[in-house]
MIMARKE-892408 format. One record per residue: residue number from 0; x, y, z of N, C-alpha, C in turn; residue in one letter. Coordinates in steps of 0.001 Angstrom, whole numbers. Each point is the difference from the previous one (the first is absolute). Layout:
REM residues N
{NUM; {X; Y; Z}; {X; Y; Z}; {X; Y; Z}; "a"}
...
END
This chain:
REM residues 264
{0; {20250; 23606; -14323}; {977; 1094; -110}; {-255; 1006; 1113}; "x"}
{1; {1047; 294; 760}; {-104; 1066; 1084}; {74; 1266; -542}; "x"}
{2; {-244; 961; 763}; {-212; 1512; -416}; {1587; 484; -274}; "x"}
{3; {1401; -827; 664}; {1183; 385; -317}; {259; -914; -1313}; "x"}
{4; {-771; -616; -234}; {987; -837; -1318}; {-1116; 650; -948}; "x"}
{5; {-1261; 684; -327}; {-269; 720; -719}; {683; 1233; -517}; "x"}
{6; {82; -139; -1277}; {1266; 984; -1608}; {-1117; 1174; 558}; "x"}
{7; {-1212; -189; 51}; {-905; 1534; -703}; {269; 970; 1359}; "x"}
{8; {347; -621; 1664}; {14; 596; 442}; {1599; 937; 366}; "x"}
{9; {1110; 100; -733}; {927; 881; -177}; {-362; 640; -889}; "x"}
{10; {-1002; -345; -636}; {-258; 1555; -1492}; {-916; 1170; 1040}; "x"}
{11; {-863; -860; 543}; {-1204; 665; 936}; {520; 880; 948}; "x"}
{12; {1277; -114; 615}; {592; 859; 1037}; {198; 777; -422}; "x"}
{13; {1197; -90; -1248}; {382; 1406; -1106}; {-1062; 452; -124}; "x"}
{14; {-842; -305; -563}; {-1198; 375; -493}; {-356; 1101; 1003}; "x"}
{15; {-253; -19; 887}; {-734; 626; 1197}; {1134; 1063; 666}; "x"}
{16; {1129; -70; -545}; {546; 472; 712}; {882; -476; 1866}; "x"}
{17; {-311; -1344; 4}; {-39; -502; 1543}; {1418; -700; -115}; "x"}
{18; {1030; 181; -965}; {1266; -675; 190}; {868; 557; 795}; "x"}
{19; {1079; 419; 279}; {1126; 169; 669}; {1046; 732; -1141}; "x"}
{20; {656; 857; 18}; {786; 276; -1133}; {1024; -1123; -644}; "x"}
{21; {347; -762; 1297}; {599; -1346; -846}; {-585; -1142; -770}; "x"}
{22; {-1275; -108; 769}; {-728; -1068; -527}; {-591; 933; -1482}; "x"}
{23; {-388; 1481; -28}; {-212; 933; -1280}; {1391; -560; -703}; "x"}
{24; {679; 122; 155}; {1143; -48; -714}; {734; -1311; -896}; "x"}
{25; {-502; -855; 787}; {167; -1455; -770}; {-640; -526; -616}; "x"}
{26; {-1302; 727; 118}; {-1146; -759; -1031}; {131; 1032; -1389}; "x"}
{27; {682; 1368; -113}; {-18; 750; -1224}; {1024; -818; -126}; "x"}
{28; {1337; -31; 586}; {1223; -644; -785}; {-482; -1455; -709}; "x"}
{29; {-1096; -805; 283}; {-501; -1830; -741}; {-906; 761; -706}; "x"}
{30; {-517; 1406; 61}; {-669; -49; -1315}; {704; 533; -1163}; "x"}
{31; {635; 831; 193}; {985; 289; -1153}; {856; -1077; -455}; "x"}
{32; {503; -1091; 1015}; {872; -979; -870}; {-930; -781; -521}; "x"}
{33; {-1562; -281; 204}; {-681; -906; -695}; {-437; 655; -1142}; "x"}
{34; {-22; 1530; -63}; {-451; 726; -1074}; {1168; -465; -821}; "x"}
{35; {1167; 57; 86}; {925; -175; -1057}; {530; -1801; -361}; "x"}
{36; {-1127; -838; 844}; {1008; -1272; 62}; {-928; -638; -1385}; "x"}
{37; {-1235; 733; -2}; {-787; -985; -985}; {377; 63; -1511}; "x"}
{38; {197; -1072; -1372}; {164; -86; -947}; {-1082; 703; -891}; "x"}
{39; {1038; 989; -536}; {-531; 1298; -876}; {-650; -1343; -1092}; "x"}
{40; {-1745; 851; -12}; {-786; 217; -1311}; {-570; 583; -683}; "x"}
{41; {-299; 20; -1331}; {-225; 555; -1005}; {-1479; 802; -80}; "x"}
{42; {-709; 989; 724}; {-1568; -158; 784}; {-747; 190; -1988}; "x"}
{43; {-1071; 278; 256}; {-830; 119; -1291}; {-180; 1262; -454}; "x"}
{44; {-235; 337; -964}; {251; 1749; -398}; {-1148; 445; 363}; "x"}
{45; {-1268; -502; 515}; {-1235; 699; 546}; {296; 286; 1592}; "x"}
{46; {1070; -809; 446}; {-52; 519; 1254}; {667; 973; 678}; "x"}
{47; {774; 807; -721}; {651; 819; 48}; {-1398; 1417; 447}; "x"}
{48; {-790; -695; -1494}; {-1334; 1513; -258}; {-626; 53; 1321}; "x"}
{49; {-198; -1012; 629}; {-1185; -577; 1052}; {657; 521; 1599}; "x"}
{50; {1443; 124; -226}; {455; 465; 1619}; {90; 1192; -346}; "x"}
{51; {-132; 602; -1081}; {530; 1632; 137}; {-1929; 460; -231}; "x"}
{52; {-229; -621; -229}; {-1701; 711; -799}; {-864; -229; 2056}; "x"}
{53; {653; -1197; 734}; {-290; 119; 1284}; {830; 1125; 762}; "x"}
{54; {1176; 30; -325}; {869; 1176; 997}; {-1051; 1136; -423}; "x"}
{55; {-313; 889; -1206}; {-575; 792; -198}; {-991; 358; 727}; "x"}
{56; {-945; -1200; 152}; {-1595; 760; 838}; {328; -326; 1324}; "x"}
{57; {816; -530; 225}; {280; -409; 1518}; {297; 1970; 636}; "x"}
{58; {-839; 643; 1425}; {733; 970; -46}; {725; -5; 1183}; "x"}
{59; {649; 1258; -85}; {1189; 254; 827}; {64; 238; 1574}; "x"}
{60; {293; -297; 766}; {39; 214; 1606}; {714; 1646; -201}; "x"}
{61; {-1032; 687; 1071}; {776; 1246; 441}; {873; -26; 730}; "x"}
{62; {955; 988; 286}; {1637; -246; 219}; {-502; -180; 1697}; "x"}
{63; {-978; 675; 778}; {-496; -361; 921}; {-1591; 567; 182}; "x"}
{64; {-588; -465; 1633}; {-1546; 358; -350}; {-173; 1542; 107}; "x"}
{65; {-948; 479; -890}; {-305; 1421; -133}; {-1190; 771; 1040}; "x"}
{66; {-334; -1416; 359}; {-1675; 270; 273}; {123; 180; 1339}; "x"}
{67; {-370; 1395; 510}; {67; 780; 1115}; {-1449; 181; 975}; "x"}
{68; {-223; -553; 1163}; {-1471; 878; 208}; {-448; 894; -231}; "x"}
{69; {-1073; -27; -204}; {-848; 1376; -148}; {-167; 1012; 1193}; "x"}
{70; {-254; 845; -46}; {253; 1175; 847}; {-1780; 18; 488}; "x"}
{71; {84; -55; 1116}; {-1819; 238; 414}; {-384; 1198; -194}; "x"}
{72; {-1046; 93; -302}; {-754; 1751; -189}; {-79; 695; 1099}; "x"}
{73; {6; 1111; 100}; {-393; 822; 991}; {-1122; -608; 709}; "x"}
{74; {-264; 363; 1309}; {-1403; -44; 1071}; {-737; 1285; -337}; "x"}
{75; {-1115; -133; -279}; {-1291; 981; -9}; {543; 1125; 1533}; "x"}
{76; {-84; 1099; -323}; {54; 801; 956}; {-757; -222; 1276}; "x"}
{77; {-993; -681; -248}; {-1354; -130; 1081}; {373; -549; 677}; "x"}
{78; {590; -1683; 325}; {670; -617; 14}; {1214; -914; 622}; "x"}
{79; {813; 1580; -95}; {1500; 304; 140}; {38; -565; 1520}; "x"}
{80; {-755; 375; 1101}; {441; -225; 1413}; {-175; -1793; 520}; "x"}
{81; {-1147; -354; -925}; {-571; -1725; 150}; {991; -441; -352}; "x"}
{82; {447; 317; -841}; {1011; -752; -1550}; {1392; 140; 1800}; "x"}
{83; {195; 1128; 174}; {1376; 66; 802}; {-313; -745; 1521}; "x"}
{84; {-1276; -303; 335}; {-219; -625; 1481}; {252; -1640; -789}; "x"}
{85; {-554; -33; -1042}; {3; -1928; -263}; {1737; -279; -505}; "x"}
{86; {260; 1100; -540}; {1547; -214; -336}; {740; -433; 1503}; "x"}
{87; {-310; 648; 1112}; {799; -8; 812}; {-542; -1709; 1109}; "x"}
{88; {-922; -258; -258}; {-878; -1478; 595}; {549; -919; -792}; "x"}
{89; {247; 183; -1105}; {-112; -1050; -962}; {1413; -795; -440}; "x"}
{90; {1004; -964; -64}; {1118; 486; -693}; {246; -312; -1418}; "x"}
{91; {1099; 995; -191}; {360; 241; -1325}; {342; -1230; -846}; "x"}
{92; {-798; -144; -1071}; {65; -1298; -1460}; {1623; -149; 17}; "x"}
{93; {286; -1391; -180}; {1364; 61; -297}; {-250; -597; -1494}; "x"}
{94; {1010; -52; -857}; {-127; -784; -1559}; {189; -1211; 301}; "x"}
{95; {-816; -1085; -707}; {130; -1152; -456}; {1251; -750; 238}; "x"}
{96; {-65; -1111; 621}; {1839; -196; -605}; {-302; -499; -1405}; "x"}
{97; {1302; 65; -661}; {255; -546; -1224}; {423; -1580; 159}; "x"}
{98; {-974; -850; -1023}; {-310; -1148; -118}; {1198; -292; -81}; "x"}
{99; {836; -1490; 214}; {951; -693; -303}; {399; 25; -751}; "x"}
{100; {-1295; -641; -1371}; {809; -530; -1158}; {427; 1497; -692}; "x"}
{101; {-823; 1388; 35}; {897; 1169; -390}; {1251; 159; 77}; "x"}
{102; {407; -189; 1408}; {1388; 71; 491}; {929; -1034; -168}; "x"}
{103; {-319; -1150; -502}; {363; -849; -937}; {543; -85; -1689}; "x"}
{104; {-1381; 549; -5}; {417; 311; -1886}; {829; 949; -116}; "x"}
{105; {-75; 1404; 596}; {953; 959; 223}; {1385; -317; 76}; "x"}
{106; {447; -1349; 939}; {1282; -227; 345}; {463; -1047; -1196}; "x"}
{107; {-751; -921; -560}; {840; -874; -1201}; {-157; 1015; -1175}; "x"}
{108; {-851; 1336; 44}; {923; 1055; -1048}; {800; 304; 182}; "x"}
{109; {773; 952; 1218}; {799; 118; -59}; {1149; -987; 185}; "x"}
{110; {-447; -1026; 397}; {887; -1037; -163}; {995; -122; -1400}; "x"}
{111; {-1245; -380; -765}; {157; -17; -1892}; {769; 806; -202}; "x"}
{112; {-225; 992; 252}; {680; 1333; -915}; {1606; 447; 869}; "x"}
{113; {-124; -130; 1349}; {1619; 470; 534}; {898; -1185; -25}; "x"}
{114; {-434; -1623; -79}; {1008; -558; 481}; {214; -555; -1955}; "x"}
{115; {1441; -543; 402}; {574; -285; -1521}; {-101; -1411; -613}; "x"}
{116; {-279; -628; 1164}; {-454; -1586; -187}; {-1380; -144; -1180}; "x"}
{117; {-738; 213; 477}; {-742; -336; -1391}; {-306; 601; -679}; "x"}
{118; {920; 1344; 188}; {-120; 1483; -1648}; {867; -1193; -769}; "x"}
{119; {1266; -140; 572}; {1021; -1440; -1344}; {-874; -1288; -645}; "x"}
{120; {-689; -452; 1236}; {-1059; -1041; -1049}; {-785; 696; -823}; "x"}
{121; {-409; 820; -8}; {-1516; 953; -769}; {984; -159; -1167}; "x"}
{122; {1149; 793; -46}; {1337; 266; -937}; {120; -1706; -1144}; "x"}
{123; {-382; -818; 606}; {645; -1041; -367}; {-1387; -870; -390}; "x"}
{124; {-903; 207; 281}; {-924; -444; -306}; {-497; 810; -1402}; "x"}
{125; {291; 1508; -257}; {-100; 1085; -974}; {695; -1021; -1063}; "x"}
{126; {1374; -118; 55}; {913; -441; -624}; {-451; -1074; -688}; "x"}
{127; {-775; -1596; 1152}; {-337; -1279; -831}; {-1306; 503; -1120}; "x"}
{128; {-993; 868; 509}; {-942; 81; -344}; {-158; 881; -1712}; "x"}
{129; {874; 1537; 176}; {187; 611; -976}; {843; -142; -778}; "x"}
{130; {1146; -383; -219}; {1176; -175; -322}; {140; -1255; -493}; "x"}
{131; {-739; -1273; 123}; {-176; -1128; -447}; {994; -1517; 910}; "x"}
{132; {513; 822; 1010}; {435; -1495; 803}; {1710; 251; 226}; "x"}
{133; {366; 1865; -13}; {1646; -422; 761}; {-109; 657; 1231}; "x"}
{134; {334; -1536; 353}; {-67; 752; 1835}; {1477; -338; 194}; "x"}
{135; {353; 1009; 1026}; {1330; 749; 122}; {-89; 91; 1549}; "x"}
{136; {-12; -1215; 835}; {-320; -143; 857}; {1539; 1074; 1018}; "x"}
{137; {967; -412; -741}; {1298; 332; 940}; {-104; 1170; 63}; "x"}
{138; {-597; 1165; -1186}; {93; 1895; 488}; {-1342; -126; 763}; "x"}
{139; {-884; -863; 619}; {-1004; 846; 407}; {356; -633; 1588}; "x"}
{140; {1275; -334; 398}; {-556; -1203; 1172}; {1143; 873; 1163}; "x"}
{141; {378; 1117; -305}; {813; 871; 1100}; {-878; 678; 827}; "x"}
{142; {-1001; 975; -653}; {-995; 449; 1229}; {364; 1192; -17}; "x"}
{143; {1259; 739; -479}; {434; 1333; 738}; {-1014; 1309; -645}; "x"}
{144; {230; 882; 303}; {-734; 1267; -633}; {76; 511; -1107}; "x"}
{145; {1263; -225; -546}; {74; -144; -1464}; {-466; -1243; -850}; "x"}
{146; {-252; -1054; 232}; {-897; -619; -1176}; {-1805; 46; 612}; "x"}
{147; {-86; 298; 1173}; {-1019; 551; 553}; {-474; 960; -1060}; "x"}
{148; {268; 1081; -450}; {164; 1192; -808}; {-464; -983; -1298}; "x"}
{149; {1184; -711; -465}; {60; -229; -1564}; {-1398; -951; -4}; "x"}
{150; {-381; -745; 819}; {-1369; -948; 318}; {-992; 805; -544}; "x"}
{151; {192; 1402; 651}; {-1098; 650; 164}; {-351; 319; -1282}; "x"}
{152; {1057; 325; -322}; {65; 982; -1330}; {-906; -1114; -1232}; "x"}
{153; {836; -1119; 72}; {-315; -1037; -601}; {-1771; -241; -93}; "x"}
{154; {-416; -116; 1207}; {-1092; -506; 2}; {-1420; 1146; -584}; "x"}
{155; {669; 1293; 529}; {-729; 1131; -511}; {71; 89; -2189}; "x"}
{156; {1382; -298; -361}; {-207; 18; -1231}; {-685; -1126; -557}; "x"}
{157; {52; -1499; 212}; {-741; -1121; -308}; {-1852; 910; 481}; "x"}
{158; {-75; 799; 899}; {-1821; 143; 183}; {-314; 1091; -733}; "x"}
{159; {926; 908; -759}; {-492; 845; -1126}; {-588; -570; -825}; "x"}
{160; {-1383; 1147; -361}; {-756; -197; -624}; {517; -78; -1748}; "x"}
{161; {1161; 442; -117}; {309; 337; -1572}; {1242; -1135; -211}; "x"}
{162; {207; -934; 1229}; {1401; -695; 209}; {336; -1174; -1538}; "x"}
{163; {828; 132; -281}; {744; -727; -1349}; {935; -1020; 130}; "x"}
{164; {437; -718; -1236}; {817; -952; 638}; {772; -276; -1521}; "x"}
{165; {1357; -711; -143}; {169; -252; -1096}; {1188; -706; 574}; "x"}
{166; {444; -1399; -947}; {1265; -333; 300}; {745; -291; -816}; "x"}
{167; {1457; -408; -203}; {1149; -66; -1105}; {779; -1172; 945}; "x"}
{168; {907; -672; -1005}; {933; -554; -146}; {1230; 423; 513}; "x"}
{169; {644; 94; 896}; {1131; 278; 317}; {1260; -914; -422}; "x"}
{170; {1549; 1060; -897}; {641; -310; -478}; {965; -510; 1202}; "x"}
{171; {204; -1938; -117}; {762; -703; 484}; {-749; -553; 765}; "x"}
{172; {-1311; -296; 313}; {-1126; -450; 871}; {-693; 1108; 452}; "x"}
{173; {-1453; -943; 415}; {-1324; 737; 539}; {-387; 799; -445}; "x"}
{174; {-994; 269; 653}; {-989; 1178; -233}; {-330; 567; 669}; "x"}
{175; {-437; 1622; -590}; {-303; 992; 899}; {-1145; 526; -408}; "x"}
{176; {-1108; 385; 1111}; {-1150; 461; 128}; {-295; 1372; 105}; "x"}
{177; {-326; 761; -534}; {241; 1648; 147}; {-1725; 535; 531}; "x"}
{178; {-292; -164; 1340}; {-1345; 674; 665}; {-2; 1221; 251}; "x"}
{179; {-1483; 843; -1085}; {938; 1366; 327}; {-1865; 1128; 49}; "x"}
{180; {116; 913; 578}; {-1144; 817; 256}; {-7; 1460; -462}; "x"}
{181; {-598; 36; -1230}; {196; 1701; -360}; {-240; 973; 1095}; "x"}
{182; {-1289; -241; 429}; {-869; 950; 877}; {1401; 392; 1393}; "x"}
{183; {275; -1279; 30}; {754; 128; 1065}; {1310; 436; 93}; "x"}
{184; {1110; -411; -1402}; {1036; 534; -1220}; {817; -1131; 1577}; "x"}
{185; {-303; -907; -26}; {650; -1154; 714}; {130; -1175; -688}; "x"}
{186; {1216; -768; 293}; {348; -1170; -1056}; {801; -664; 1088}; "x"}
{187; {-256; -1791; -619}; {972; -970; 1284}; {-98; -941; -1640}; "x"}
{188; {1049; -424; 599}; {1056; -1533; -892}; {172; -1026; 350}; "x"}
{189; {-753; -1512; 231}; {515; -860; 10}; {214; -590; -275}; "x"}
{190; {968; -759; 282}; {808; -681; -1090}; {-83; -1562; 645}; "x"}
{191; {82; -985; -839}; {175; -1359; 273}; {1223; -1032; -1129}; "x"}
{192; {1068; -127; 1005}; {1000; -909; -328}; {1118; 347; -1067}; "x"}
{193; {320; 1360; 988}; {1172; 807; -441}; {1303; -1076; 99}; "x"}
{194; {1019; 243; -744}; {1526; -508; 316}; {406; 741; 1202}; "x"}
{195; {509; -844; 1128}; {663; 303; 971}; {1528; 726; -512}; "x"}
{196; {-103; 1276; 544}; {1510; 1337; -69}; {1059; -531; 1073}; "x"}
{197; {1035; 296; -531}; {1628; 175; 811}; {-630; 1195; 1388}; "x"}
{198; {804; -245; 1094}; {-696; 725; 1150}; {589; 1691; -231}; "x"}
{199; {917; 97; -1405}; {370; 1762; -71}; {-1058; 103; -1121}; "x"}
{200; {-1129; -387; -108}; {-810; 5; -1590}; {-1910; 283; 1130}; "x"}
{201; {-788; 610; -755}; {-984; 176; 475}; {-1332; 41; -1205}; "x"}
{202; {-858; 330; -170}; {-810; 118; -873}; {-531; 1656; -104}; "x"}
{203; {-52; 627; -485}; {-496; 1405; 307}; {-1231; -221; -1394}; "x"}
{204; {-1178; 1035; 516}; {-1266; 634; -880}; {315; 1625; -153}; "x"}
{205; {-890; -78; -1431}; {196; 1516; -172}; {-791; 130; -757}; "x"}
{206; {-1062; 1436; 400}; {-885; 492; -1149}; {917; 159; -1476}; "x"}
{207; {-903; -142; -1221}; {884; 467; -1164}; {-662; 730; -476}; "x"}
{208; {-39; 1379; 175}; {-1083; 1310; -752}; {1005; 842; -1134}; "x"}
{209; {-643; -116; -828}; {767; 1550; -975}; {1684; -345; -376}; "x"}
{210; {-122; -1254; -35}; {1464; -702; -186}; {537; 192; 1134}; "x"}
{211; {104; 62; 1341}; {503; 69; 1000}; {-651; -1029; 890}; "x"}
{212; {1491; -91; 1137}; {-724; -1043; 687}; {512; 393; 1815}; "x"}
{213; {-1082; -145; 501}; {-453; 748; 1336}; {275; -1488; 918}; "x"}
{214; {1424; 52; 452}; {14; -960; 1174}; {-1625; -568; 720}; "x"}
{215; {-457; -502; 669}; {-1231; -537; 708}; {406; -758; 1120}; "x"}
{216; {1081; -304; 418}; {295; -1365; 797}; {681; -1198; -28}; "x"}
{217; {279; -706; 1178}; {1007; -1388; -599}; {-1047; -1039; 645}; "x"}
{218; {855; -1278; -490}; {-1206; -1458; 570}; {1016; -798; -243}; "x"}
{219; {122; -731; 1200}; {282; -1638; -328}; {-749; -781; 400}; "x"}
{220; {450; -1377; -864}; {-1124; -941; -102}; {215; -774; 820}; "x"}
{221; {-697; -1363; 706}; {57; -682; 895}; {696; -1698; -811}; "x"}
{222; {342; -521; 903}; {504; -1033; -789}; {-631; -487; -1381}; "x"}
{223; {-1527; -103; 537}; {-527; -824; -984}; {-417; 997; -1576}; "x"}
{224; {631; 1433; 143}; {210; 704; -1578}; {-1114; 1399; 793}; "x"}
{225; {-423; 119; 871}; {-1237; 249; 272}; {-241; 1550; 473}; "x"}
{226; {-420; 1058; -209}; {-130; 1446; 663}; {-906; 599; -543}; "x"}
{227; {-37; 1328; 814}; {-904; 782; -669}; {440; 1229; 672}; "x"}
{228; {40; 1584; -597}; {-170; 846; 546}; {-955; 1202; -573}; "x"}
{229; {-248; 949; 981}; {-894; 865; -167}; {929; 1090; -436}; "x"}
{230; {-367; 766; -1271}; {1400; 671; -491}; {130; 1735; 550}; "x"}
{231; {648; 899; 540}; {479; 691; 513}; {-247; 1176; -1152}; "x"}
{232; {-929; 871; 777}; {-481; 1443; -1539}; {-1425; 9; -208}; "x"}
{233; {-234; 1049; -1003}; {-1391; -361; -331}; {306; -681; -1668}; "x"}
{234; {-1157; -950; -395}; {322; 29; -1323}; {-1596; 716; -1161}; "x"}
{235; {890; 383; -1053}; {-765; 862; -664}; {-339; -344; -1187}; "x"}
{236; {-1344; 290; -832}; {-711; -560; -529}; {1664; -697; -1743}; "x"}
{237; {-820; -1234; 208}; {1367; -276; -1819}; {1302; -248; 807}; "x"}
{238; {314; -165; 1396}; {1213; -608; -101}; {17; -1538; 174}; "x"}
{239; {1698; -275; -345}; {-285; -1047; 347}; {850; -501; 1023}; "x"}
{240; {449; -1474; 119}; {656; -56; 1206}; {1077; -1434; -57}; "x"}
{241; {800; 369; 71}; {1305; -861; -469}; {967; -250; 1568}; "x"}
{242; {607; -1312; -366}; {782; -924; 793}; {1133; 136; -413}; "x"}
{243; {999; 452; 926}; {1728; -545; -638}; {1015; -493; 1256}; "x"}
{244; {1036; -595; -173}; {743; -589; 676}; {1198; 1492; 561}; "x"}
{245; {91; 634; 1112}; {892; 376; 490}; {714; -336; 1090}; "x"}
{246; {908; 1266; 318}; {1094; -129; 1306}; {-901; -192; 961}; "x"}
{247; {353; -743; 1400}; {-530; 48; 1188}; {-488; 1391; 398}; "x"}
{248; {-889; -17; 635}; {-406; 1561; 57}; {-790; 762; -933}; "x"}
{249; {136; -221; -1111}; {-818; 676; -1176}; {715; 1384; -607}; "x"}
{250; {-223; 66; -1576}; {667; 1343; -645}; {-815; 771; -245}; "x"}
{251; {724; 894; -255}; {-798; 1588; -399}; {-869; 28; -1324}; "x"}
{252; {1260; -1000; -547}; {-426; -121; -1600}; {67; -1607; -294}; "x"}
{253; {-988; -534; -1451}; {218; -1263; 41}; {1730; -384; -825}; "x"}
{254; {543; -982; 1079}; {1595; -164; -938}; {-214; -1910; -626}; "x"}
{255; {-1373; -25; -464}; {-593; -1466; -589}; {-972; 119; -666}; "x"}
{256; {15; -355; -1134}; {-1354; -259; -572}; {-1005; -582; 786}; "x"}
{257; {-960; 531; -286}; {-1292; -665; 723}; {-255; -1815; -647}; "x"}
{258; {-596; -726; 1458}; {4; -1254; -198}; {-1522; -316; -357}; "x"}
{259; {-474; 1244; 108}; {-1547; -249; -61}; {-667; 1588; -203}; "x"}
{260; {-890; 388; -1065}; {-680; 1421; 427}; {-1299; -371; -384}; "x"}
{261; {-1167; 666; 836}; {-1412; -160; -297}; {-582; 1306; -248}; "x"}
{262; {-1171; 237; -1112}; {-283; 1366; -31}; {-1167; -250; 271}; "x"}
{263; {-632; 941; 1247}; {-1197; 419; 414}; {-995; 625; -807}; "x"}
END
């Protein structure tokens, strides 16, 4: 095997930072479609404990480095003129360069975190892993800044520490998954193998607090029944969160019984 027909060495470039923005760019776009191509399974209920009990002690990178030289002490008065004849013989210390692989690791962070390519796999990998296996490959595979956003959102409520889950039966097919974070008063819905709507028909969510119900957002599903969205608001402790069939666009108020409600 030659060094071009070696797989490990396109991870190794990313890795390092040594790609090209196109060649960056095509290897996030095959990992996100391989993140979503594999057949959802069912993982074991200890392993859920075991990635979050590792996220925990794992710690955090500072937003950048803090660590400044130190300031040299004063010269002894006595001193002062030696100190200024060798200053002027001698030349001035320059800093270290900074090692490679620093400037490396530095760049596949920010890699991670600005580009949207594999925030949507992280998204979708959240999804097989927590959620039990609906991957919803068609909302995560646009890239733009808005499901960029909802990814995010997504992936931050699946890593709460207080994060919940519960699902129901949806009236006329599927089911819907209600992932939701007190601490955070954030909630996402997905749903697997909704009935496909008339193109003037949409799906809208809505908090239901105090007998009222607080629009949240619309979703459609992908052919195969399939979506999820991150719902629009904060939600507050005891609500719950209900599905109904509206106008294109979404209403003010629900004009359908709910096809599905879950209480948090």
């Amino acid at each position: 095997m030659t060094r071009e027909d070696d797989p490990d060495t396109g991870r190794l470039g990313y890795r390092l930072g040594a790609d090209d923005e196109q060649e960056a760019r095509a290897f996030e776009e095959v990992a996100a479609e391989l993140a979503l191509s594999a057949e959802p399974v069912q993982p074991r209920p200890e392993l859920k404990a075991a990635l979050f009990a590792q996220l925990q002690s794992t710690p955090q990178l500072p937003a950048q480095d803090a660590a400044q030289p130190a300031a040299a002490p004063a010269a002894d008065a006595t001193t002062t003129s030696d100190a200024t004849s060798a200053s002027t013989a001698a030349p001035a210390p320059t800093a270290a360069p900074e090692p490679a692989q620093g400037r490396a690791e530095r760049a596949a962070q920010r890699r991670w975190f600005q580009r949207p390519g594999l925030l949507l796999g992280a998204a979708a990998a959240a999804i097989v892993l927590f959620v039990g296996g609906a991957v919803v490959g068609s909302t995560l595979s646009g890239g733009n800044s808005y499901q960029s956003q909802q990814a995010s959102a997504l992936a931050e409520i699946n890593a709460a520490p207080d994060v919940q889950r519960a699902t129901a039966r949806v009236e006329g097919g599927g089911t819907a998954t209600l992932v939701w974070s007190g601490e955070l008063g954030r909630s996402a819905l997905v749903a697997n193998g909704l009935p496909a709507l008339p193109g003037d028909k949409t799906y809208e969510l809505w908090y239901l607090r105090d007998g009222k119900a607080i629009p949240a957002g619309t979703m459609t599903p992908a052919e195969s029944g399939s979506t999820w969205r991150v719902l629009t608001g904060e939600m507050a402790a005891g609500d719950a969160v209900g599905v109904t069939v509206e106008p294109s666009g979404g209403s003010d108020k629900p004009t359908t019984p709910p096809i599905v409600a879950i209480a948090s």
